[in-house]
C-alpha positions in Angstrom: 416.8 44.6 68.7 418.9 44.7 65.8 422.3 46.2 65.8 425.4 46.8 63.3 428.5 45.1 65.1 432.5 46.0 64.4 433.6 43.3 66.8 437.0 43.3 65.0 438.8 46.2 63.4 437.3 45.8 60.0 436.1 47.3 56.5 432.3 48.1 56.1 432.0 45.0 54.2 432.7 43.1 57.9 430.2 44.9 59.6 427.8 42.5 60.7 423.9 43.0 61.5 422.8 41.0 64.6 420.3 41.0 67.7 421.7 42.0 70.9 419.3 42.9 74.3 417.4 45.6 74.4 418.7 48.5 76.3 417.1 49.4 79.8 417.5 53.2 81.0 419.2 53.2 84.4 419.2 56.4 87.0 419.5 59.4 85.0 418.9 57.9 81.8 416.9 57.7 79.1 415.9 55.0 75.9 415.7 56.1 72.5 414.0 54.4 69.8 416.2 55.4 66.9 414.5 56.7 64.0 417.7 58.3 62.3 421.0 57.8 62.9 423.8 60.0 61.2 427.5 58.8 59.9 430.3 60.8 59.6 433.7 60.0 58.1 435.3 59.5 61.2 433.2 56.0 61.5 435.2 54.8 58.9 438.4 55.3 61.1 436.8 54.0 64.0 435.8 50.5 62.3 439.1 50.1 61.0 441.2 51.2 64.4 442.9 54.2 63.2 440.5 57.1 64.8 441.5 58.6 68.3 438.6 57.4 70.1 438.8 53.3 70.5 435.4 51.5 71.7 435.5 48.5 73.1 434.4 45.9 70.7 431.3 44.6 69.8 430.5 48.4 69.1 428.3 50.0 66.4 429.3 53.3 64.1 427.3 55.8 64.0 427.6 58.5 66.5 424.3 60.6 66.1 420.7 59.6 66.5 417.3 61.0 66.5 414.1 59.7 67.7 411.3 59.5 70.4 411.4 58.4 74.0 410.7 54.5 74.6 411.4 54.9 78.4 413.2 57.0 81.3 415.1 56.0 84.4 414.8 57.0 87.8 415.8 60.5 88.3 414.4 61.9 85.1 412.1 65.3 84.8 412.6 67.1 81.7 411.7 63.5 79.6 408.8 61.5 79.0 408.0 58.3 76.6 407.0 60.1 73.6 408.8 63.0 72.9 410.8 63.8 69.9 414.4 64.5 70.8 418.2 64.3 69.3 421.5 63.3 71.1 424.9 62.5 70.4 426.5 59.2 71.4 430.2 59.2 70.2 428.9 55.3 68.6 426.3 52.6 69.1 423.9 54.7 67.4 424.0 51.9 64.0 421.1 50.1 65.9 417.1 50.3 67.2 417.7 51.6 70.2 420.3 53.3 72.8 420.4 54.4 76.8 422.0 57.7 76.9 422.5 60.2 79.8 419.4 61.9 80.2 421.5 65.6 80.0 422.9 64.5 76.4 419.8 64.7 75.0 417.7 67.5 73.4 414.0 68.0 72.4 412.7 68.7 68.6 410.5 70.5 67.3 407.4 69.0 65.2 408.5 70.5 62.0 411.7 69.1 61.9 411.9 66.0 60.5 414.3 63.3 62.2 416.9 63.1 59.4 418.0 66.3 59.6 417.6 66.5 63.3 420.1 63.7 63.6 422.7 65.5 61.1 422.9 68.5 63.5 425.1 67.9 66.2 428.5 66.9 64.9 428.8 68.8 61.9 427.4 72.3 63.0 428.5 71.8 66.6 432.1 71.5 65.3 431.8 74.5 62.5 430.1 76.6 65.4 432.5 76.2 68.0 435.1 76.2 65.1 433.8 79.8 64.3 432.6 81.0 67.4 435.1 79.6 69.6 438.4 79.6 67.7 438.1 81.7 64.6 438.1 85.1 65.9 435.8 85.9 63.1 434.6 89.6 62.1 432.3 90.4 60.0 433.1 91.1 56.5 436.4 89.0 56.5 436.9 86.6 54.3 437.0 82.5 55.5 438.0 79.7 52.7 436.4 76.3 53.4 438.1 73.0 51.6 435.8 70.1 51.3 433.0 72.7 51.2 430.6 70.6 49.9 431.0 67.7 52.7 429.2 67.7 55.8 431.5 69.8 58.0 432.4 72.2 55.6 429.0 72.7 54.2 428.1 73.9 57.9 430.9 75.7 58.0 430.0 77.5 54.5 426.3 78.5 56.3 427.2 79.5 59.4 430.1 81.3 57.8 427.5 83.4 56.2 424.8 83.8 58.8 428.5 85.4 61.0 428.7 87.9 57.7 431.7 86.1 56.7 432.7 86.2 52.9 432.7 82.5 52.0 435.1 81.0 49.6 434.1 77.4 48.6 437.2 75.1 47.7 436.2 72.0 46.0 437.1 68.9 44.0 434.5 69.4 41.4 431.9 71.9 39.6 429.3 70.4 41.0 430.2 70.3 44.4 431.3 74.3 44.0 427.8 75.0 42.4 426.3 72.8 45.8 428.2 75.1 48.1 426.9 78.3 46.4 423.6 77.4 47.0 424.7 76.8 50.9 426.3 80.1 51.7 429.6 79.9 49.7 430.0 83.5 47.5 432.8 82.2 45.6 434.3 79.1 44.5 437.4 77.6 43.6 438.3 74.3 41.7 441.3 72.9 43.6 442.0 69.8 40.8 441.7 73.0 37.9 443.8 75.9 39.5 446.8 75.9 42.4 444.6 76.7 45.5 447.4 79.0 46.9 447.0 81.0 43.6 443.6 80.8 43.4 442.8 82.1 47.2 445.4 84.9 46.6 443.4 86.1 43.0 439.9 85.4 44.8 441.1 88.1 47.8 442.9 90.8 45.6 446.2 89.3 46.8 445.4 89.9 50.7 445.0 86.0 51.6 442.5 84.8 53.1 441.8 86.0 56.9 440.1 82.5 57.8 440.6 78.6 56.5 438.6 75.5 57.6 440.0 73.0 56.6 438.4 69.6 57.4 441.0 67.9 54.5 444.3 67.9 55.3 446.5 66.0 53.2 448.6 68.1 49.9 445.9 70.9 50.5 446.9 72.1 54.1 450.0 73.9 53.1 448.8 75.8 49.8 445.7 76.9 51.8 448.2 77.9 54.7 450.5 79.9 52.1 447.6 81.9 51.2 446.5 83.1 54.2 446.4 87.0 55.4 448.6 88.6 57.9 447.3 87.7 61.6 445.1 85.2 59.8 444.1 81.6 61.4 444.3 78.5 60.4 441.6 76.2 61.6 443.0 72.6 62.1 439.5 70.0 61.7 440.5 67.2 60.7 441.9 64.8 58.4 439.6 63.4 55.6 442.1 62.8 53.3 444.0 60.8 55.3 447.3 62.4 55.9 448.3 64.5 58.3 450.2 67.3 57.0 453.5 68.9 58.3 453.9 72.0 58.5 456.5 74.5 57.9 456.2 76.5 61.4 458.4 79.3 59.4 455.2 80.2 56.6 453.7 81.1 60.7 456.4 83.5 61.8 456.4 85.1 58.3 452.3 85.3 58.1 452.1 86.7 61.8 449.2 84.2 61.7 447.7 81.3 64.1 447.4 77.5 63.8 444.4 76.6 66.0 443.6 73.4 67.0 439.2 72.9 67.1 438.8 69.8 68.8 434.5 69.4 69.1 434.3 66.1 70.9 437.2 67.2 73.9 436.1 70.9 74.5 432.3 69.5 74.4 433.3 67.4 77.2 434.8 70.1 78.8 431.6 72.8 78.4 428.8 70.5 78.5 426.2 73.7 79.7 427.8 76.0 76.5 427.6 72.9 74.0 424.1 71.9 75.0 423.5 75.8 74.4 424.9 75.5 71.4 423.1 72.5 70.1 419.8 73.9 71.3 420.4 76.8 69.1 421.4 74.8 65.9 418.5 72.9 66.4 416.5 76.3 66.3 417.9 77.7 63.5 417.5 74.6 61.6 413.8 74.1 62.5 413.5 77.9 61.1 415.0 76.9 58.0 418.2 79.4 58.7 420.8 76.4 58.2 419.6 73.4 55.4 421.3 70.6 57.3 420.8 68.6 54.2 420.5 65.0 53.7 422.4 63.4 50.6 421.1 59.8 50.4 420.3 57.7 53.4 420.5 53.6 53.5 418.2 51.0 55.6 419.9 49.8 58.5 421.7 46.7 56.8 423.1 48.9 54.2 425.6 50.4 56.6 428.4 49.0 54.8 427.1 50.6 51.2 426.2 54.2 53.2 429.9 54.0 54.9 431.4 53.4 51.1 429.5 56.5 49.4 431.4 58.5 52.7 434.8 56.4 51.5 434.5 57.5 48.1 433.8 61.3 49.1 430.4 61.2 47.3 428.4 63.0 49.5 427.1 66.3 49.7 425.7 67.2 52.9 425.1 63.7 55.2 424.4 60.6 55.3 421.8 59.1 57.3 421.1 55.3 58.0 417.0 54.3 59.1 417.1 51.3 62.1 
């Protein structure tokens, strides 16, 4: 089968496509033939060494697929060759086929097609156990997203509003503002036009804002944290632009607020019965059209390196998907 290889730390432009063996699904296990495979912009660190998670090389990006069932292992009842299903594989999902744990994987509905199936679990699973799980949310208070019109905060911008959250968009670009409207965002602010501290202040009458996701990091991580409400939380996502902020722990004390960690990939581990709950449930409300888990552009197979470079470049709304 054919596979995109990282067997060095590397660019996109190294990524290599090549045959390896097919896989065979041992005791508990079962093959996928991948029809859609989803990448997020934690690939990019991986290929290039500087993402937490470290695969041994030759490995492929790509850590979300959907398909059908080729074959199942010994041990196996809730699978058989044909169904439609989704699963999360951390990476190797940049190729034809994968064995995954039989437990990891969850069935599809007919009417939902396998692109957006496959950009389900990563994105949503972290906004909804971001929300769920960490926020505190209540209904009616108001959550600022940065990067709202990238894949994790787009999620977080619909769920935010299916929780009765009031949704502030923050965004590099009109565009991207107007794309997050239409996603569950009920306000918007230009963070390249107008100081996002001042900005989320005048947007919430001068209260701050009682919730931030912030998927970014970087400049933007303190101005959003000087804005926030009393007893507010800060929800710590990750890094896209790079940096990893410092903060002042003093702008904590004087807010009475929290900095909360939301780790998807370690507490997932950790709650594999509430996360395959969770999943299952996006899956649902996706299927009945109550999150959009929108697809911006996706790329043949040997066009991983061009896909990766539209996720470098911060092009994308929504996610991008690669076809084996």
């Amino acid at each position: 089968m054919k596979a995109i290889l990282c067997s060095q730390y590397c660019g996109p432009d190294d990524l290599v496509l090549a045959d390896v063996p097919d896989p065979v699904a041992g005791p508990g296990e079962a093959v996928i033939s991948i029809k859609s495979a989803a990448l997020n912009f934690f690939d990019l660190l991986m290929i290039q060494g500087k993402y937490q998670i470290k695969p041994p090389f030759p490995f492929s990006p790509a850590a979300e697929v959907a398909g059908v069932i080729e074959s199942v292992g010994s041990g196996v009842t809730g699978l058989k060759v044909g169904d439609r299903v989704v699963a999360s594989c951390g990476h190797n999902g940049a190729r034809e086929k994968i064995a995954l744990p039989a437990n990891s994987i969850v069935k599809i509905p007919d009417n939902l097609d396998f692109d957006r199936a496959a950009g389900i679990i990563i994105i949503y699973g972290t906004a909804l156990h971001a929300l769920e799980d960490r926020a505190s949310p209540k209904a009616g208070e108001t959550m600022a997203v940065l990067g709202a019109a990238g894949g994790t905060g787009l999620a977080a911008c619909e769920l935010g509003r299916l929780m009765g959250l009031k949704v502030i968009a923050c965004a590099s670009s009109a565009e991207k503002l107007e794309f997050a409207k239409a996603h569950g965002a009920e306000l918007g602010l230009n963070y390249l036009t107008e100081d996002l501290k001042d900005g989320l202040r005048r947007l919430t009458g001068g209260k701050g804002v009682d919730i931030i996701f912030d998927p970014v990091g970087g400049a933007y991580a303190e101005a959003a944290l000087r804005s926030i409400a009393w007893e507010g939380r800060f929800l710590v996502i990750g890094f896209a632009a790079g940096d990893i902020p410092k903060m002042p722990l003093n702008l904590a004390l004087l807010k009475g607020c929290d900095i909360r960690g939301v780790f998807w990939g370690a507490w997932a581990r950790l709650n594999p019965e509430k996360n395959r709950a969770n999943l299952e449930k996006l899956v649902k409300w996706t299927a009945e059209g109550k999150i959009s888990s929108h697809v911006d552009r996706s790329f043949p197979l040997a066009q991983t390196a061009d896909a990766l470079k539209v996720l470098a470049g911060r092009k994308a709304m929504g996610k991008v998907i690669l076809h084996p």
